[in-house]
N, C-alpha and C positions, 0 to 999 in steps of 0.2 A: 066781385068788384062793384063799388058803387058808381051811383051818376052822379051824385053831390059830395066829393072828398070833406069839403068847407061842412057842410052840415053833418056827415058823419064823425067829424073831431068835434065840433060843436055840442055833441049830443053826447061824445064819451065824457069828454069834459063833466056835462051834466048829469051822468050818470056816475059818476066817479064822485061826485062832491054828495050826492045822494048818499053816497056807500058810505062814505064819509074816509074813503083812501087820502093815503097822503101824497100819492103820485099817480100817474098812469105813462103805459108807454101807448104807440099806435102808429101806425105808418107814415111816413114823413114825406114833406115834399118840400120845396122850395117858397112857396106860396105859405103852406101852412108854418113853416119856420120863423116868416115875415109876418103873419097873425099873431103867432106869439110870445116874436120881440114886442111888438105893440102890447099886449096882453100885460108883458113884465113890467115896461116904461110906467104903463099906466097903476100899476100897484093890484094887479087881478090875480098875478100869480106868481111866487115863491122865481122861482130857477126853469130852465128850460135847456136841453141839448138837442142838436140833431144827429146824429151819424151820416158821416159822407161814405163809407162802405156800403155798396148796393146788399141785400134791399135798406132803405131808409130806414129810420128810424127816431121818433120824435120821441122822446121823453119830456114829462111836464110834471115838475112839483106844485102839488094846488098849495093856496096859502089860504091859513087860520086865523079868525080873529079870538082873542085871548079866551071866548065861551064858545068855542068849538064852532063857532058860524064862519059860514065860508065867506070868503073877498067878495066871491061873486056870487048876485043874489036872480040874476037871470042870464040869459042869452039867446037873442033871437036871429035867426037867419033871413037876411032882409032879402039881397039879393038871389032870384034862385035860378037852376037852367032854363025850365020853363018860362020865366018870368024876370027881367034883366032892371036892376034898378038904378040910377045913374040919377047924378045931382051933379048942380054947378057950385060955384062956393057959396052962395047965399042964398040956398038950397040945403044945406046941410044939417041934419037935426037934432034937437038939444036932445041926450036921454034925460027922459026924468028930471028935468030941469037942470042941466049942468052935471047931473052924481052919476052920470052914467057915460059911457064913450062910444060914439060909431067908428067903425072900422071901415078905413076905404081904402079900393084901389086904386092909384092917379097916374099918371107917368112920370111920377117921382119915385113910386114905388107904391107899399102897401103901408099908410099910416095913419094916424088918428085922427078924429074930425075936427082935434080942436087945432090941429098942427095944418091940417088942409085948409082952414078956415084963416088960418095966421099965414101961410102961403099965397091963399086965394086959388087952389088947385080944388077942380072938380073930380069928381070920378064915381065910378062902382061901388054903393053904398053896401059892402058883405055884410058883416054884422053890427047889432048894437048888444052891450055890454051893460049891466047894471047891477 
């Protein structure tokens, strides 16, 4: 079992589009399920299921641009156990000038920087996306 769930999806993710699969499955939670609804919203990835049948299961179709390049061209794990990163709304960071998305958690839930920003809700800055 890991101590960072968030970065071990993060990282099959990125080994997956490496491979150049068109899907992956990998262990589900609730958390990760809500990373990536966001992920979809935002145009990063194709489709997404989870299974409520114990154990979990998170299926994720990567999505293709027309020359085999992927949606998503990075992904970094901001906030970590060790290390807790936390922003207020005007605080929240542009990826890459606007072409990229952070990923937060608020007590609205887990959503994207530009939705947090249009809220004014702070929170758990988990990933950015680009």
């Amino acid at each position: 079992m890991t101590s960072d769930p968030i970065s071990d999806m993060l990282l099959r993710i990125r080994n997956a589009i490496k491979a150049g699969l068109p899907s992956l499955e990998l262990p589900g939670s609730r958390i990760k399920g809500e990373i990536a609804k966001v992920m979809k919203a935002e145009g990063y990835i194709a489709d997404f299921t989870l299974t409520n049948a114990l154990p979990r299961v998170l299926s994720i179709e990567l999505k293709y641009n027309n020359d085999a390049d992927s949606a998503i061209r990075g992904l970094r794990r901001e906030s970590k156990p060790g290390l807790r990163k936390f922003c207020g709304a005007q605080d929240i960071p542009t990826v890459l000038g606007g072409m990229g998305t952070a990923i937060l958690s608020t007590s609205s839930g887990v959503i994207s920087g530009k939705e947090a920003k249009q809220r004014k809700l702070g929170g758990e800055l988990l990933c950015t996306i680009w």
